[in-house]
C-alpha positions as CSV (number, residue, x, y, z in Angstrom):
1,X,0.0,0.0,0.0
2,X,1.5,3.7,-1.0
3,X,1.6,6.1,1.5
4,X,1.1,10.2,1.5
5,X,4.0,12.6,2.1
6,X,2.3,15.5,3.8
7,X,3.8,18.8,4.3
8,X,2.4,22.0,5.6
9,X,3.4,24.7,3.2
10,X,0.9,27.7,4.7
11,X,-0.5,28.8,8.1
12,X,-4.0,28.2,9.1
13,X,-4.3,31.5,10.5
14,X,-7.4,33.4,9.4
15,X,-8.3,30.0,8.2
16,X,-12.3,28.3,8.8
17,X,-12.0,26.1,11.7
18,X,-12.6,22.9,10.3
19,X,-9.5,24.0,8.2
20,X,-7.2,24.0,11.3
21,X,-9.0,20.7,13.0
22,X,-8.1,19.0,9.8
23,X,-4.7,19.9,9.7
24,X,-4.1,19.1,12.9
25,X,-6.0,16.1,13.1
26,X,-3.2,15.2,10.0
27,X,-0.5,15.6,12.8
28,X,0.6,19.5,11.1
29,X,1.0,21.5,13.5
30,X,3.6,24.0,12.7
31,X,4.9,24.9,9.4
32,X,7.0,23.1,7.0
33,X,5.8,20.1,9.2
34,X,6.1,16.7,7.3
35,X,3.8,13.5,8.1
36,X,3.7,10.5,6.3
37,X,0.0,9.2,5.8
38,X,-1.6,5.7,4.0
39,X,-3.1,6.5,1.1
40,X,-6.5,5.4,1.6
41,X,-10.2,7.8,0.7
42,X,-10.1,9.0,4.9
43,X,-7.0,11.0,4.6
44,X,-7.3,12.1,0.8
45,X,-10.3,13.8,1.9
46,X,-9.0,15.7,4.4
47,X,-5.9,16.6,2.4
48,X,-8.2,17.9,-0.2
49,X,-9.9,20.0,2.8
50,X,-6.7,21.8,3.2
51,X,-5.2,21.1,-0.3
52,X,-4.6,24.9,-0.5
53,X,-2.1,24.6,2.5
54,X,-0.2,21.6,1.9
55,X,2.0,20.0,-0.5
56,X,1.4,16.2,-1.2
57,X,3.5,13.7,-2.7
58,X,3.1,10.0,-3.2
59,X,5.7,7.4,-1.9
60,X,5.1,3.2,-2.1
């Protein structure tokens, strides 16, 4: 199974709550943060919640 690189790219400040929940929920909590993530329909959804604040790369 592939897993999701993760990496917070811009802050969540000013951003909708559910915005910063999700990011932190993902484990980002501080800029230029990396997490590594199974690529399942779960956490795709939530990285296309924040999509505007993260970069995402795919590793297997």
């Amino acid at each position: 199974m592939s897993q999701l690189k993760i990496k917070l790219v811009k802050s969540t400040i000013g951003k909708p709550k559910n915005q910063k929940l999700t990011a932190i929920a993902l484990g980002l909590t501080k800029l230029q943060r990396t997490v590594t993530k199974p690529n399942n329909e779960y956490i795709r959804g939530m990285v296309a919640t924040i999509s505007h604040l993260v970069e995402v790369e795919e590793v297997s």
